[in-house]
C-alpha angles and dihedrals in degrees: 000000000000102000089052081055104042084045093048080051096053088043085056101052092041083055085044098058104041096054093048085053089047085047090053094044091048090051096048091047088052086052097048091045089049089053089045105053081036077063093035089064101047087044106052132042114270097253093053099051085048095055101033126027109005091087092035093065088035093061088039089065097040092063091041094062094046083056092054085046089061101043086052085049090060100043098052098054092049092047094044090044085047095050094040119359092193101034090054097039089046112034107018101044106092088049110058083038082064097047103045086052096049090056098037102034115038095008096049089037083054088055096052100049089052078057099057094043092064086024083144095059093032099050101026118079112194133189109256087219094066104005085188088075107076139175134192125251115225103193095048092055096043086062097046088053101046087046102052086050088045099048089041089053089049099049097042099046088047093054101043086056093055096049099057092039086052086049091051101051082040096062094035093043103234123153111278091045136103108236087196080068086043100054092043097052094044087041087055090041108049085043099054086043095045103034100136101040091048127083125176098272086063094047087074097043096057112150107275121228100280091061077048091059094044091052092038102040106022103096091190092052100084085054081045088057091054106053092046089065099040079056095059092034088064099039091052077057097051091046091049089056104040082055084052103051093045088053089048084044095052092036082055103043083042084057098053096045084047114039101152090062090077 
């Protein structure tokens, strides 16, 4: 038990390490593209840096600071499981889930729209010299591309998630839901369950929430349940016997006033 421990604790720090070191190198490669447009610009007329480096080294930057995104990402999960294991599983968690979608799903989708929209002067590099000669960049469009896939995965899986976990408090009335939802789902279901057994009158005296709860959390209820109609079961019985022995009863008190009737 404590050498899976002790080993989780090296594999931590390792991962640790190597994303503060990919941090490091993703900031000094934004430095070093920042001082290079700033050049860039200095160097070249306005109209070719415009055209034809200005949203290079742009877009450039831009992946560069998802991927320090990532790396702090790492590094902030390894730190926060190596400080306090429970606090950061339990209570930090869905935050730093939140967070970590927001950047990499509709913030980095946004980016890449914006790419697409100048997708010429993104994934295109030309020669200053004759801007009308143009080539395309490989490694710029492999990572616009990665990363639209990516970003749509991400914001459509974690919709779809909350959705369904917004859904779920909503039709067993828990606090985050909308018991609007709640009442509409339970009313559709009760009256495709219970069509012909429901008029319109029923339809408006369908169980509240709380007889919701009882059915959804109780865990007893469904035993409960059972009882309840082994209890009418046997008293339908009782009440057929005791028919039959007050018929058997009559046919033989008939038969004694009117013997001549056998």
């Amino acid at each position: 038990m404590d050498d899976g421990l002790d080993n989780s604790r090296v594999a931590l720090k390792i991962v640790l390490v190597l994303s503060l070191l990919l941090v490091l190198m993703d900031f000094m490669e934004i430095y070093f593209s920042f001082l290079h447009l700033k050049e860039a610009s200095l160097k070249f007329e306005f109209y070719v840096f415009e055209n034809c480096i200005k949203f290079h080294i742009l877009s450039q930057i831009v992946f560069t600071a998802f991927a320090t995104f990532a790396g702090m990402s790492a590094l902030i999960m390894s730190l926060g499981l190596l400080i306090n294991y429970q606090y950061f599983s339990t209570k930090l968690i869905d935050t730093f889930m939140y967070w970590n979608y927001l950047i990499f799903g509709p913030y980095l989708l946004t980016a890449c729209i914006i790419g697409y929209v100048n997708f010429g002067m993104v994934a295109f590099n030309c020669d200053p010299k004759d801007i009308n000669q143009k080539y395309i960049n490989f490694s710029t469009l492999l990572a616009l591309v990665i990363c639209f896939l990516l970003s749509i995965i991400i914001t459509m899986l974690y919709s779809f998630l909350f959705a369904a976990r917004k859904m779920l408090l909503s039709i067993t009335f828990r606090e985050g839901g909308w018991k609007l939802i709640g009442r509409l789902f339970w009313k559709y279901v009760f009256t495709r369950t219970n069509r012909p057994n429901l008029d319109r009158d029923n339809l408006n005296s369908l169980p509240d929430e709380h007889i919701l709860n009882e059915r959804l959390l109780n865990p007893n209820y469904n035993e409960i349940n059972y009882q309840r109609r082994n209890q009418r079961i046997n008293d339908i019985l009782s009440e057929m016997n005791d028919n039959r022995l007050n018929n058997f009863q009559n046919n033989r008190r008939r038969r004694n006033i009117y013997p001549e009737n056998e």
